[in-house]
C-alpha positions in Angstrom: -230.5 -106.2 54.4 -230.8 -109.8 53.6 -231.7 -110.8 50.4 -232.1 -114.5 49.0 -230.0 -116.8 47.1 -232.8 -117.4 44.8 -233.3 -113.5 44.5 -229.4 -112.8 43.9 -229.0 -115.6 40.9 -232.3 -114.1 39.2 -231.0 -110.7 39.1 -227.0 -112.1 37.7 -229.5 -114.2 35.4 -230.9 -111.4 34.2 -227.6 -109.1 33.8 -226.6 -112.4 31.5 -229.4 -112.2 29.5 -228.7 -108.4 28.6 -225.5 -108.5 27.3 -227.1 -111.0 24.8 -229.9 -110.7 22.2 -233.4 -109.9 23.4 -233.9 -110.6 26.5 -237.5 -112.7 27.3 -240.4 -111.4 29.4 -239.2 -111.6 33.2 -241.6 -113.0 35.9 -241.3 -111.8 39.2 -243.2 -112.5 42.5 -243.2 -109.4 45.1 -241.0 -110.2 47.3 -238.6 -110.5 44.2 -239.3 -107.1 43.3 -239.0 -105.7 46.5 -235.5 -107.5 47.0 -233.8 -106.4 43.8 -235.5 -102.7 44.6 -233.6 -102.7 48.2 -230.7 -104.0 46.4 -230.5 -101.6 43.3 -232.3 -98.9 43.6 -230.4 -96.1 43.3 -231.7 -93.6 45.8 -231.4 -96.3 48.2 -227.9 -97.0 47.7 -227.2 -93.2 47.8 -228.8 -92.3 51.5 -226.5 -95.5 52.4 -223.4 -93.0 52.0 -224.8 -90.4 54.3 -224.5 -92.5 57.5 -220.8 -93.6 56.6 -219.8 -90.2 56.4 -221.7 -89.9 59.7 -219.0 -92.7 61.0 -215.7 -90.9 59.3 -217.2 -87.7 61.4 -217.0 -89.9 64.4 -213.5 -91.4 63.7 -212.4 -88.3 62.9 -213.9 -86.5 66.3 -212.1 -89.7 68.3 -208.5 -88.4 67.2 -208.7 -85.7 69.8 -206.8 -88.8 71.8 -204.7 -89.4 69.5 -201.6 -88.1 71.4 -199.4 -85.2 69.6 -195.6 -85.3 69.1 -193.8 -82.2 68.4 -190.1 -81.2 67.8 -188.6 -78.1 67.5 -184.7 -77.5 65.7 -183.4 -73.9 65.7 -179.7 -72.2 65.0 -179.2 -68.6 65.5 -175.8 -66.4 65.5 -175.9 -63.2 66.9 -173.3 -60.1 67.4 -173.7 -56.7 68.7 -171.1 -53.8 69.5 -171.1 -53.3 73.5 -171.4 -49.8 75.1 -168.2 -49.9 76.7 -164.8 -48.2 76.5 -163.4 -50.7 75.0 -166.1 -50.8 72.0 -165.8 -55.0 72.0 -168.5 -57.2 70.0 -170.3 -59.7 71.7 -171.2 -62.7 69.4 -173.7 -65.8 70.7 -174.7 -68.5 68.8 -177.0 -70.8 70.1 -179.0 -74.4 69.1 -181.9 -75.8 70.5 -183.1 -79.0 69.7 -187.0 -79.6 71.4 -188.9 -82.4 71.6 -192.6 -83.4 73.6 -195.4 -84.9 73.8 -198.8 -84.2 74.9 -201.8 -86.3 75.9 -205.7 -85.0 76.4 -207.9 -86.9 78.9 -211.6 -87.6 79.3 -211.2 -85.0 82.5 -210.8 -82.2 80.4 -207.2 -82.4 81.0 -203.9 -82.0 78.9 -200.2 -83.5 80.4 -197.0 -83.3 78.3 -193.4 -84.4 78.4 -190.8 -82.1 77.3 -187.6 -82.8 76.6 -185.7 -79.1 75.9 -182.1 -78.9 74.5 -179.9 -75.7 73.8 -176.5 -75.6 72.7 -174.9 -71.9 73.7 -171.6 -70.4 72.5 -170.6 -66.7 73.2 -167.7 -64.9 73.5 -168.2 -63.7 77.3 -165.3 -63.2 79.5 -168.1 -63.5 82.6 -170.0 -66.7 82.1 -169.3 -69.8 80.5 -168.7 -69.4 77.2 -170.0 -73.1 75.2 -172.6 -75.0 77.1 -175.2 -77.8 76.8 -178.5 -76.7 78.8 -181.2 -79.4 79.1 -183.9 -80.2 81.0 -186.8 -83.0 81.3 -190.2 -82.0 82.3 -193.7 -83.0 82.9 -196.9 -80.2 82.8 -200.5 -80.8 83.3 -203.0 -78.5 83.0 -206.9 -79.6 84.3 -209.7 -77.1 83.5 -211.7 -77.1 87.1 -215.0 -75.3 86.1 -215.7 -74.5 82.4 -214.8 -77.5 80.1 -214.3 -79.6 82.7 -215.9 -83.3 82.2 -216.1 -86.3 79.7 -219.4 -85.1 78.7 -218.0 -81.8 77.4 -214.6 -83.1 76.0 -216.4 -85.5 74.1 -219.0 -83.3 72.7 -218.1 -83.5 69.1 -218.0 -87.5 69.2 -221.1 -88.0 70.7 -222.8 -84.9 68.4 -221.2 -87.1 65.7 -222.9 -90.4 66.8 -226.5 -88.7 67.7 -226.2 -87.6 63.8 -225.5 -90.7 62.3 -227.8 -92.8 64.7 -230.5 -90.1 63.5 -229.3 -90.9 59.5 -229.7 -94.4 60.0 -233.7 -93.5 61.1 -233.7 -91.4 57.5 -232.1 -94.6 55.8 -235.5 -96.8 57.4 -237.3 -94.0 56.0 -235.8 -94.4 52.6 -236.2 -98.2 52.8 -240.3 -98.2 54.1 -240.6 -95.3 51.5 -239.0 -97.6 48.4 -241.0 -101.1 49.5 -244.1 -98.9 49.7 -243.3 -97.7 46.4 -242.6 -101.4 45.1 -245.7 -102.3 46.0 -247.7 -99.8 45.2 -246.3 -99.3 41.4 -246.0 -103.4 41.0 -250.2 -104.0 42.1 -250.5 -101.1 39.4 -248.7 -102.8 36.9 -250.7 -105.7 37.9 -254.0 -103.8 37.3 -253.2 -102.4 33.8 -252.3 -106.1 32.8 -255.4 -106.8 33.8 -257.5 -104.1 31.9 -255.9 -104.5 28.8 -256.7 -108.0 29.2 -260.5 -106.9 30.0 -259.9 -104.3 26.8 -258.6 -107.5 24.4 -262.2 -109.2 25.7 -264.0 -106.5 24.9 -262.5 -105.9 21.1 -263.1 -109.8 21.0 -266.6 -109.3 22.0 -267.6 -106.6 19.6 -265.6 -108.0 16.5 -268.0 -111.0 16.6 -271.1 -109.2 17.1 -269.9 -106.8 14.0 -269.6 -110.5 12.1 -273.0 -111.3 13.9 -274.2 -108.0 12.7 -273.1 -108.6 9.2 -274.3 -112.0 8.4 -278.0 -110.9 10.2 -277.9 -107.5 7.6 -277.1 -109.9 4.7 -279.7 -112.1 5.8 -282.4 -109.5 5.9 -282.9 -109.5 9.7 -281.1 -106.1 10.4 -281.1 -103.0 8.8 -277.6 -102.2 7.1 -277.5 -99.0 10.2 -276.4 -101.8 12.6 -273.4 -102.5 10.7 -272.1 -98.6 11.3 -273.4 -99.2 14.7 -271.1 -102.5 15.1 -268.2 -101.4 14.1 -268.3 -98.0 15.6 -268.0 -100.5 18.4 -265.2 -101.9 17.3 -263.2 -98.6 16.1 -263.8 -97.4 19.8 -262.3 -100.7 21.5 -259.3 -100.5 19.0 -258.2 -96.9 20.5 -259.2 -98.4 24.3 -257.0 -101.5 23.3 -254.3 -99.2 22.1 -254.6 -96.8 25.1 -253.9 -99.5 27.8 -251.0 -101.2 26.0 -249.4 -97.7 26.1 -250.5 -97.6 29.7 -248.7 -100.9 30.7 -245.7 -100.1 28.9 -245.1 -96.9 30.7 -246.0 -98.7 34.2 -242.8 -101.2 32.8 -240.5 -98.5 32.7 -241.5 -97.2 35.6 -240.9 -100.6 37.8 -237.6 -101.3 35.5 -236.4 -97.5 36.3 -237.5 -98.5 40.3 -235.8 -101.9 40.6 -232.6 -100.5 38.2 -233.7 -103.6 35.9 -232.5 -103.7 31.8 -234.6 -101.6 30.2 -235.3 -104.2 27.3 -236.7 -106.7 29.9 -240.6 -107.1 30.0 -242.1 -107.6 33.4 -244.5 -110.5 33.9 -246.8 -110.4 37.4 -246.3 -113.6 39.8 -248.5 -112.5 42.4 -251.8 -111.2 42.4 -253.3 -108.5 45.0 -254.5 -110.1 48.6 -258.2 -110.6 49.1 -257.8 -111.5 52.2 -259.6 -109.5 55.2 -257.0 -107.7 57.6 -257.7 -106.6 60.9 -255.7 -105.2 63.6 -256.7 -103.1 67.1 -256.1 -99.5 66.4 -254.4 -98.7 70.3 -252.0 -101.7 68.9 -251.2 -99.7 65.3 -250.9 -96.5 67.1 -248.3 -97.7 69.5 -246.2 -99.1 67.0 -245.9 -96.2 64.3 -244.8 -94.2 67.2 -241.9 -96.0 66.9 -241.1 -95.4 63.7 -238.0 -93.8 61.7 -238.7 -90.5 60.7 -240.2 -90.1 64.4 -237.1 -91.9 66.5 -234.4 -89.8 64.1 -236.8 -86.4 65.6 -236.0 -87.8 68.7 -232.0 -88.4 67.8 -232.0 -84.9 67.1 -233.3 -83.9 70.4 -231.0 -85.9 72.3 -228.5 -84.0 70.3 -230.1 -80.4 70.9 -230.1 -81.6 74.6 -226.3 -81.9 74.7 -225.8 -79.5 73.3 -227.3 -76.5 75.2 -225.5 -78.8 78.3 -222.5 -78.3 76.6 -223.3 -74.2 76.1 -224.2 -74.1 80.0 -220.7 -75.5 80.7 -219.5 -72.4 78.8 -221.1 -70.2 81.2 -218.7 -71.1 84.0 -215.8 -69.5 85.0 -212.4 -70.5 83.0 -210.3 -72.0 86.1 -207.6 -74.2 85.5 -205.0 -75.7 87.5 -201.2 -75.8 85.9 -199.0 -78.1 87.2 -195.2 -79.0 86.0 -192.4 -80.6 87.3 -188.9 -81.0 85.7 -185.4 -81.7 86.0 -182.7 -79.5 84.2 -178.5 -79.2 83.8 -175.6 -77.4 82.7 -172.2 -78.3 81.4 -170.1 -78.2 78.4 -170.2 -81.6 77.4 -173.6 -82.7 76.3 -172.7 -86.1 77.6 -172.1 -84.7 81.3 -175.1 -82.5 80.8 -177.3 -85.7 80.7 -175.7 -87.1 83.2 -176.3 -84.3 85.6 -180.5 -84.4 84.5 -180.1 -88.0 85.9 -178.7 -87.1 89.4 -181.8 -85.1 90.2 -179.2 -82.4 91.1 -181.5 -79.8 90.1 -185.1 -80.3 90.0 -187.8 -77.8 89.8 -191.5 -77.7 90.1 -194.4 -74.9 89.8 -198.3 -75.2 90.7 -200.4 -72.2 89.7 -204.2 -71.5 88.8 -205.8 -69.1 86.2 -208.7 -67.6 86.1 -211.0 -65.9 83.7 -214.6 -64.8 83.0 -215.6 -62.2 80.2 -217.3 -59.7 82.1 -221.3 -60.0 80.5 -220.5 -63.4 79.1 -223.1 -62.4 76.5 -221.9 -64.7 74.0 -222.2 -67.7 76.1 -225.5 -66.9 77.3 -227.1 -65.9 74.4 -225.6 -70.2 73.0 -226.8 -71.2 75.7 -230.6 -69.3 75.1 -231.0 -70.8 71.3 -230.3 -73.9 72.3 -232.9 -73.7 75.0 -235.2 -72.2 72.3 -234.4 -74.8 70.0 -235.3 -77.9 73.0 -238.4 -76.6 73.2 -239.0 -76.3 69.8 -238.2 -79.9 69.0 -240.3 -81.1 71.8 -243.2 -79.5 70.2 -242.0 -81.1 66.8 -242.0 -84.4 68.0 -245.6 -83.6 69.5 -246.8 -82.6 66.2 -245.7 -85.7 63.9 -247.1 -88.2 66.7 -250.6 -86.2 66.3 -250.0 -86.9 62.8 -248.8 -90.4 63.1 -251.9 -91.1 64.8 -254.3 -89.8 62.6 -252.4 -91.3 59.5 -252.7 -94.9 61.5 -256.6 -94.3 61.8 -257.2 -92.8 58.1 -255.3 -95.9 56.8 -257.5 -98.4 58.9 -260.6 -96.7 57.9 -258.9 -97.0 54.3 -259.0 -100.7 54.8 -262.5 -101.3 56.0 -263.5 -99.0 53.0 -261.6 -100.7 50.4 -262.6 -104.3 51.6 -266.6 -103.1 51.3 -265.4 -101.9 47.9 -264.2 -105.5 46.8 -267.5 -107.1 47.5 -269.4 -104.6 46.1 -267.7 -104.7 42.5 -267.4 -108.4 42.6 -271.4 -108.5 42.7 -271.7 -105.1 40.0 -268.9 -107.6 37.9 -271.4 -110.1 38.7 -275.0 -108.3 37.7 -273.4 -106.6 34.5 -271.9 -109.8 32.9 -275.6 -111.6 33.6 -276.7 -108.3 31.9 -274.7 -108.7 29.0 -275.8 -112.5 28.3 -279.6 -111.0 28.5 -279.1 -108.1 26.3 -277.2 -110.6 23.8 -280.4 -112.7 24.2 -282.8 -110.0 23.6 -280.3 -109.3 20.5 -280.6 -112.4 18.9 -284.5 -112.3 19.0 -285.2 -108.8 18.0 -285.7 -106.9 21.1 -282.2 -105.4 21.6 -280.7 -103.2 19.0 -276.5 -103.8 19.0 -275.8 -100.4 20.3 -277.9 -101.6 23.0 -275.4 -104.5 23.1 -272.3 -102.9 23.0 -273.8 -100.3 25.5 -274.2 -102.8 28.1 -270.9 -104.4 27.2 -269.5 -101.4 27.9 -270.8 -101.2 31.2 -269.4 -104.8 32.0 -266.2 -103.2 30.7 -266.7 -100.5 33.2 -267.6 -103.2 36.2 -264.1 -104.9 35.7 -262.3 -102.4 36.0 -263.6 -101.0 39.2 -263.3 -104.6 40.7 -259.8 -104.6 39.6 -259.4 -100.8 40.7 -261.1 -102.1 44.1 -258.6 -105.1 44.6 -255.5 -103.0 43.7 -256.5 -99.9 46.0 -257.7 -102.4 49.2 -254.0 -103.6 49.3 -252.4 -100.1 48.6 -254.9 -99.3 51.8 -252.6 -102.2 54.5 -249.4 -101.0 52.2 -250.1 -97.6 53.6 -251.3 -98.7 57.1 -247.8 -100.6 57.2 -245.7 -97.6 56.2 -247.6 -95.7 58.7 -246.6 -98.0 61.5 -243.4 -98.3 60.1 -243.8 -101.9 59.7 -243.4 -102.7 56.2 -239.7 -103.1 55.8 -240.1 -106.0 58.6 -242.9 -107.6 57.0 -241.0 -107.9 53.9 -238.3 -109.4 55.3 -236.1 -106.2 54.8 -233.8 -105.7 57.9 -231.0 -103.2 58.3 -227.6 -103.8 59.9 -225.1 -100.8 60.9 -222.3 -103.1 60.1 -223.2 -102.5 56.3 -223.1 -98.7 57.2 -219.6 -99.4 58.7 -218.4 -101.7 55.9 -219.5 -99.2 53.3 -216.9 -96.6 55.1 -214.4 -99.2 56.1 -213.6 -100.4 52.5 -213.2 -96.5 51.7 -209.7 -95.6 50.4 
């Protein structure tokens, strides 16, 4: 994710300020909000964890090449009374000393060096009695039908890779999901500023036509009923005013909660909602959201459903393997000689064998193998499903934008019709043929016509922020990329 310079000193500025008194009201443009958002919030930072355990599952699968030593020290002392008529005890002791190591290969394959020591001592009168036996020796054993290939050895790797490729979709998700929501909640922030500045007009309005009011009833040019009237007016715009501040303080917590920002910090609006007509060709839209996240990690789970029920036919095969070893091996009574004699190839050995076996039924294969058929298919049709829905989505959000652009012009011209209402009602007011409920009735509806232009504005861009979450766009447009090397960082520094 890249974030700016500028957007990285505002948020340390703002960590300085809240260790401090008060903190003052913070501006912020957008794509400020939306940086700080990527960067803080915490959900996002969360899903970031799932991918890097994603890449310890990989690592971890990958050790199946690590290659395995093993040793092996053992002393026993035996005796036992001999059927004979002499009734003697024979006694043994013997100590082996064992050491190998082993190998797997992408084939399927295992090979091992062995290097076997045995020290013997006895009390025989017919063999030798204290010996060094050793031998050096190389096996390898290749599967030749069932788990045979670098496709099935490496199962669990790749399984592992196909899961984190398909978190890394979900982390998109999560990003076009939190943008979305930056936008959405900061033009909402931006629209309750802007009533209760319409609400503070309004109050304005009707606290001078209540002095109006008064000055006319002293005068003798109103009856003392239009003073109740007037500041009825005014009571009622008090509890609006009252209302909306409530409203916009909520709407701060919220985008403070969202972007992880001190919770004493009052948020000030840079930008205001586009008015600018947006077009696009629909076949265009359509092609791009079906390449976006949530769809490509269905389609990572497929690929990994896919191997899979490859691997599970494998396991329908016969087990075959072929065993092959080959050593060298000596006798003597000095350990020293006994080496020396592996050396002079004196006595070598080898052995090549198959095995073979097959459960008769093999129902337990074949009934893997079976559900992960089933569950292809049913991911197929999955994936069929959510572009259907994709597509639809992309053409409800475009009709959403042609609808809330009409909606624009149409409440600038009622914002227009009711404020040249207002000025003739006040007119008619002044001269005697309005009464000042009549007034503060039509200011009302002038009230009424600002808010749905601002309601208008505020909903035609929430329209192209769903249309770009739809395509999967939005992240991009923002500037908000993601990089698997963060992903890889995040589990690298890990200890």
């Amino acid at each position: 994710m890249k974030v700016t310079v500028a957007v990285a000193m505002l948020f340390v500025s703002i960590a300085a300020r809240s260790a401090g008194a008060e903190p003052s009201p913070q501006a912020l443009s957008l794509n400020e909000a939306i940086s700080i958002a990527v960067e803080k919030n915490l959900d996002v930072r969360a899903e970031f964890y799932n991918p890097a355990q994603f890449e310890a599952d990989v690592n971890r699968n990958r050790a199946i090449y690590d290659p395995l030593f093993n040793a092996q020290a053992a002393y026993s002392d035996n005796s036992a009374a001999q059927a004979n008529a002499g009734g003697t005890v024979s006694s043994t002791q013997s100590l082996i000393l064992n050491a190998s190591v082993s190998q797997l290969f992408g084939s399927g394959g295992t090979a091992a060096l062995n290097f076997n020591n045995a020290y013997n001592a006895n009390n025989s009168s017919t063999q030798l009695q204290n010996y060094w036996q050793s031998g050096v020796g190389l096996s390898f054993s290749q599967p030749l039908l069932k788990n045979m290939g670098r496709e099935v050895t490496e199962a669990n790797i790749r399984i592992s890779q196909l899961a984190k490729y398909a978190s890394l979709e979900r982390l998109k998700t999560r990003l076009l999901t939190t943008v979305a929501q930056v936008r959405n909640e900061y033009f909402k922030l931006y629209s309750l500023r802007e009533e209760l500045n319409a609400k503070k007009i309004s109050l304005e309005l009707a606290r001078k036509i209540l002095s109006e009011t008064k000055s006319r009833v002293a005068a003798g040019v109103l009856p003392a009923m239009e003073i109740l009237n007037a500041e009825f007016g005014v009571v009622t715009r008090e509890k609006d005013l009252i209302d909306a501040e409530k409203a916009v303080n909520d709407q701060v917590d919220v985008v403070r909660l969202l972007l992880q920002l001190d919770p004493r910090i009052d948020i000030q609006i840079k930008d205001q909602p586009s008015r600018e007509l947006y077009t696009t060709v629909d076949e265009a839209a359509i092609k791009r959201a079906l390449s976006r996240p949530d769809l490509q990690e269905q389609r990572r789970n497929l690929e990994l459903i896919e191997l899979q029920t490859r691997v599970f036919n494998n396991k329908l095969k016969p087990d075959l393997s072929l065993n092959a070893s080959a050593g060298l091996n000596a006798v003597d009574s000095s350990y020293s000689r006994d080496l020396g004699k592996i050396g002079s190839f004196d006595n070598p050995g080898w052995s090549i064998g198959m095995i073979f076996s097959y459960p008769l039924g093999n129902n337990a294969a074949e009934n893997d193998y079976r559900k992960s058929r089933l569950k292809v298919e049913q991911a197929y049709l999955q994936i069929q499903s959510l572009e259907q829905s994709i597509t639809n989505d992309v053409r409800s959000s475009l009709r959403g934008i042609s609808t809330g652009y009409k909606q624009i012009e149409v409440a600038d011209r009622g914002v227009a019709f009711a404020e040249e209402r207002l000025r003739a009602f006040i007119r008619k007011n002044e001269v005697g043929l309005a009464t000042t409920k009549d007034v503060l009735d039509v200011e009302n509806d002038r009230s009424i016509a600002k808010n749905n232009q601002i309601s208008a504005l505020v909903t035609y861009n929430n329209a192209i922020t769903k249309l770009w979450q739809t395509t999967g766009e939005l992240t991009e447009r923002q500037g908000i990329s993601l990089d698997e090397n963060e992903v890889n960082r995040l589990y690298k520094a890990t200890r």
